[in-house]
N, C-alpha and C positions, 0 to 999 in steps of 0.2 A: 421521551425515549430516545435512546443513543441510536443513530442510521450509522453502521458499522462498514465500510467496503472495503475488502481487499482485492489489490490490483497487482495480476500476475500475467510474463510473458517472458516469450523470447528477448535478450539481452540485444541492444542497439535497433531496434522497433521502435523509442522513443516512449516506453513506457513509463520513465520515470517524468517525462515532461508533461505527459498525460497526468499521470497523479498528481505534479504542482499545478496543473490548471484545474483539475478537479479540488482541489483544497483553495485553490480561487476562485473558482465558482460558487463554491459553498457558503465560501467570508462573503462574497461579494451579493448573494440572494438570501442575507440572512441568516444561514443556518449554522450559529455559530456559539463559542467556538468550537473549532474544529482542532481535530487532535492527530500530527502527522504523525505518521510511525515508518522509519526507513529502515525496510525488513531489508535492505539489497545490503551485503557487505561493499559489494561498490564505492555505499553509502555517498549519491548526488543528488539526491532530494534535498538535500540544506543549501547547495548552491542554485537549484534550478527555483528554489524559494527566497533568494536575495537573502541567508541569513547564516550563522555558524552553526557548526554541528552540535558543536557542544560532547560531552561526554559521553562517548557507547555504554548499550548498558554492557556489552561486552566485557570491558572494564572489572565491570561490579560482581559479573557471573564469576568470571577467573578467579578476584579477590574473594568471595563468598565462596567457591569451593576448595579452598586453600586452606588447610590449617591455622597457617600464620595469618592468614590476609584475613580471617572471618570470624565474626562477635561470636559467642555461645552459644549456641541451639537454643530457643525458645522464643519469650516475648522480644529479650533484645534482638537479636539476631535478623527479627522480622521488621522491628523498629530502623535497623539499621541497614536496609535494604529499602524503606519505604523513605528513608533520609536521604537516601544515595541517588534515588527515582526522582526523588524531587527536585537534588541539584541538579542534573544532567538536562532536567527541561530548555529547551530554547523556549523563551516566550515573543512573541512577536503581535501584530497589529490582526486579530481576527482567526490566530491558530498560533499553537503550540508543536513544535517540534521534537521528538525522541528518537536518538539515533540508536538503534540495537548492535550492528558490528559485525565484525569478524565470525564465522561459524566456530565452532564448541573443540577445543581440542580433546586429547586423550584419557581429561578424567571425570568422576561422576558427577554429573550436573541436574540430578534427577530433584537433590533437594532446594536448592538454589533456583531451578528452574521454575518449582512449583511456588518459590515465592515474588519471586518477579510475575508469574503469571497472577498472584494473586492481589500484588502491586497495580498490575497493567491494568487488570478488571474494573478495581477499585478506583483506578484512576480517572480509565474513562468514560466510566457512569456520570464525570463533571462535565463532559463534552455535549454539545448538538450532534456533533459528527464526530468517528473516527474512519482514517484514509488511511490504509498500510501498502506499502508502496514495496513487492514481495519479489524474490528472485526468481528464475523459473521451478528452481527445484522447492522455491516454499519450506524452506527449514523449519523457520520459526511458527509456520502453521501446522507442519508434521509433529515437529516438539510441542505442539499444544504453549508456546507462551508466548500466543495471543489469543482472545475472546475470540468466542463464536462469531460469524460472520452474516450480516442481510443477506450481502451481492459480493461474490466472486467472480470479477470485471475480467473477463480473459481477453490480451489485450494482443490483437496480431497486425499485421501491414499486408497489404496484398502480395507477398509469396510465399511458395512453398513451401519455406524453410520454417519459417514461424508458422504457418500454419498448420505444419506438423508437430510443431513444439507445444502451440496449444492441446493439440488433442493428447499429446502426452499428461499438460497436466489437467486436463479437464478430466483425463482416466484416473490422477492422481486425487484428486481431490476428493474422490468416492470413498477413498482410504485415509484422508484425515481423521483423527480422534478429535475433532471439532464438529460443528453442526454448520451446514453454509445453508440458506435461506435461498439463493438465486442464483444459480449459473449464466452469464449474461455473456457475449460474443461483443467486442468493438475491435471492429478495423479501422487502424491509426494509418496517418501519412497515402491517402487514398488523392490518387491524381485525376486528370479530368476526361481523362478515356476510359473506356471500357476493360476491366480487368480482361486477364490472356485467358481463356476456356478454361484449362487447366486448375487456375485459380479456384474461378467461377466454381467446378464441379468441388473440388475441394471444400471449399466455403459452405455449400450446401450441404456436406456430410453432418458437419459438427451440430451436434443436438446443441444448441441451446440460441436461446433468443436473441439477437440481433440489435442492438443497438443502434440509433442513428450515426453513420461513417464522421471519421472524425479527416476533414482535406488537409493534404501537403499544403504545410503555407508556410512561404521563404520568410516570414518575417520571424517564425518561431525561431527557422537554422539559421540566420542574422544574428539575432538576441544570444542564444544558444553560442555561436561562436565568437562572440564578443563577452561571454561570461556574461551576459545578463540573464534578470531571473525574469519568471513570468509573470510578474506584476510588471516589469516594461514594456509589455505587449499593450498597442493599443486595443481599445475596447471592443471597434472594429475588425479588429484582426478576426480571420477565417474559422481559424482553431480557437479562437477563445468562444466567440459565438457557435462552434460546435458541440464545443465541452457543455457548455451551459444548458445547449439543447439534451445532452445526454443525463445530465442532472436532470432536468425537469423530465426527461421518460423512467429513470429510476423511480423517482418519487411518484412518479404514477402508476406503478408495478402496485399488485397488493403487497402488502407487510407480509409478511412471513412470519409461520406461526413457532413462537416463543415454547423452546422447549428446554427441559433442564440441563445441567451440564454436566 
């Protein structure tokens, strides 16, 4: 069975580098492969995974709701959407990568959308794992094109600004037209002092479970600013042995019960 996570937060919290260490963790304990998904239009999860983006499906959505750009309506149409998914793959050593793109401009993407979602589903039902690595506002989960979720990893740092960003979308998430299985709390880039009060009392409002803290460690902003990915992180490194520990408290959650779509 597919362990599903999507990972959302405030922008420059170091979320995305959290998601390539969790898609490292994953190859690295086994649970594989794994199947990135870089919901961020950002789109830096291909470099913070040492690999190319490859093709948004952005791309594909625009040409498929375009007159000119798109097959017939029907089998082909769907054929030809599951063609276009398949090139845009990065494949790499223990995960695969899919870049989504750019948000939807001003025309109808309702039917296009439902085929890409019916692509993405289908797709990764062939994964151990899929990691979707999501903006704050969560587009592609409000749009429904991507699969229901295990763990919805809300990903904050100890200030108040992101910690008011998560409870935005922790309220947000209640009104997805998807099913999410766990609302989980990780605070990233955690120093060795004591959070400021403020923090503290903040942190304890937000309903949901609390994951093992993931520390500041200069080797990550080293790497990071030398354009390296996080597979150069050594094995030792603070943050790799945090993430790891976060993976194995996930996986000791119970499962979350499977409901229709």
């Amino acid at each position: 069975m597919t362990l599903s996570l999507a990972i959302a937060g405030k922008g420059g919290i170091g979320k995305t580098t959290f998601s390539a260490l969790v898609i490292r963790a994953l190859a690295e304990m086994q649970l594989r492969p794994v199947l990135a998904v870089d919901a961020d239009p950002n789109s830096n999860l291909a470099e913070a995974l040492g690999v190319d983006a490859g093709t948004p499906l952005a791309e594909i959505r625009e040409q498929g709701s375009s007159a000119e750009g798109s097959p017939a309506s029907g089998i082909g149409r769907v054929r030809a959407i599951d063609d276009e998914i398949q090139r845009a793959i990065v494949e790499a050593d223990g995960f695969d990568l899919v870049t989504m793109g750019r948000p939807e401009g001003p025309r109808c993407y309702c039917y296009v959308n439902n085929l890409l979602r019916r692509s993405l589903d289908s797709l990764a039902a062939g994964y151990a794992a899929v990691v979707v690595d999501n903006e704050a506002g969560m587009e592609h989960l409000s749009r429904r094109t991507t699969n229901n979720v295990d763990f919805l990893i809300l990903v904050t740092d100890p200030t108040l600004p992101a910690l008011r960003a998560v409870k935005r979308i922790l309220a947000l998430s209640h009104e997805l037209p998807i099913q999410v299985g766990h609302r989980v709390l990780l605070v990233n880039r955690v120093g060795p002092g004591p959070v400021p009060e403020p923090v503290a009392r903040e942190l304890a409002r937000i309903e949901a479970p609390r994951l093992p803290d993931v520390p500041q460690d200069d080797q990550v902003e080293r790497a990071g600013a030398a354009g390296g990915s996080v597979f150069s992180l050594p094995a030792g490194s603070p943050a790799v042995q945090a993430v790891k520990n976060v993976v194995q408290a996930l996986r000791a959650m119970p499962a979350p019960e499977k409901k229709g779509k």
